[in-house]
TORMAR-90698 format. One record per atom (N, C-alpha, C): residue in one letter; x, y, z. Coordinates in steps of 0.02 Angstrom, whole numbers, plus 50000, padded with zeros to 5 digits. Atoms other than C-alpha are relative to their C-alpha. Example, Ala and Ser with C-alpha at 12.3 -4.5 7.8 and 13.67 -1.06 7.14 Angstrom:
# residues 2
A500454994150000;A506154977550390;A500455006050000;S499584994149997;S506844994750357;S499615005550037;
This chain:
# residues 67
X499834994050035;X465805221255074;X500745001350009;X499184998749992;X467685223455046;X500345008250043;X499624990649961;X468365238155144;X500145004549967;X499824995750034;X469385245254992;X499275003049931;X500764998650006;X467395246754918;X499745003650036;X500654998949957;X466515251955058;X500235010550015;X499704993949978;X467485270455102;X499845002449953;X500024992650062;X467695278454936;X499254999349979;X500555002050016;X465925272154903;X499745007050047;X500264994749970;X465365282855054;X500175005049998;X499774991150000;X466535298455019;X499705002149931;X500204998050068;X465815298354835;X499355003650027;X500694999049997;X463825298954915;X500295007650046;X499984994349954;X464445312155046;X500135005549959;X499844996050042;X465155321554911;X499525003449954;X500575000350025;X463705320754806;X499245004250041;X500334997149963;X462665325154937;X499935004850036;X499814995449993;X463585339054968;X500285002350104;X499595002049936;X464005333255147;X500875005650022;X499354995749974;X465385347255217;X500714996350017;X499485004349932;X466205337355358;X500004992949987;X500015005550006;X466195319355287;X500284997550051;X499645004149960;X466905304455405;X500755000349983;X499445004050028;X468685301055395;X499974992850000;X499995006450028;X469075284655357;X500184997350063;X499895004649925;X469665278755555;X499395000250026;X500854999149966;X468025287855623;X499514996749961;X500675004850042;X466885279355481;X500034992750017;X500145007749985;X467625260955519;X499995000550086;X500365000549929;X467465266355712;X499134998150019;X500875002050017;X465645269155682;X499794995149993;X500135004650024;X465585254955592;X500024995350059;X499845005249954;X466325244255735;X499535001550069;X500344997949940;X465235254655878;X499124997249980;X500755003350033;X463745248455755;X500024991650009;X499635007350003;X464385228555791;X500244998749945;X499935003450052;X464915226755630;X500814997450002;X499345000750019;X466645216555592;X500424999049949;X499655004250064;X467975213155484;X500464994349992;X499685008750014;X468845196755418;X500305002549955;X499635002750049;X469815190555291;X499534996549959;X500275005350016;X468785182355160;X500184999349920;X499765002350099;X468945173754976;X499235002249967;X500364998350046;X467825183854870;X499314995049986;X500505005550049;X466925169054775;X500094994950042;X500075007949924;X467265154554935;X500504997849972;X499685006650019;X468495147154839;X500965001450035;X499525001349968;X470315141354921;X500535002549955;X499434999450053;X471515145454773;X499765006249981;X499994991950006;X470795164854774;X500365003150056;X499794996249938;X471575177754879;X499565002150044;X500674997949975;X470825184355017;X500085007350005;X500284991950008;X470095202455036;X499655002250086;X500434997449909;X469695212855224;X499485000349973;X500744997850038;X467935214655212;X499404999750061;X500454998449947;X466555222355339;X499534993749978;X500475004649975;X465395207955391;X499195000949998;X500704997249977;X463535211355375;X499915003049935;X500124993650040;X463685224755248;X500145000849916;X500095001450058;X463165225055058;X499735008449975;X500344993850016;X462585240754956;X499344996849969;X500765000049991;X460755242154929;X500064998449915;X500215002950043;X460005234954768;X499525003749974;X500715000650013;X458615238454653;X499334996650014;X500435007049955;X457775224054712;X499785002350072;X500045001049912;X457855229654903;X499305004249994;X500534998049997;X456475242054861;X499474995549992;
């Protein structure tokens, strides 16, 4: 999950959800890191001649399917 994804993603639901006190964005990827999760560097699609993108390790948004 790319990092510049994963934040505004969660301040939209918090927002939505009417959430007061949302995370900031150091304390949310703290969390994140106190949860093991990490981040890398990676190429999107695997391939060598893309750029690469930070991107939390582990972590995808939920699907229709997952139900």
């Amino acid at each position: 999950m790319a990092v510049t994804d994963l934040y505004p993603a969660y301040a939209a639901w918090a927002e939505a959800t009417g959430d007061k006190h949302p995370l900031a964005k150091g304390i949310f990827d703290e969390r994140l890191r106190k949860l093991g999760r990490k981040q890398d560097r990676v190429r999107p699609d695997g391939r060598r001649d893309t750029k690469q993108v930070r991107a939390w390790l582990g972590i995808r948004f939920r699907t229709a399917q997952d139900d």
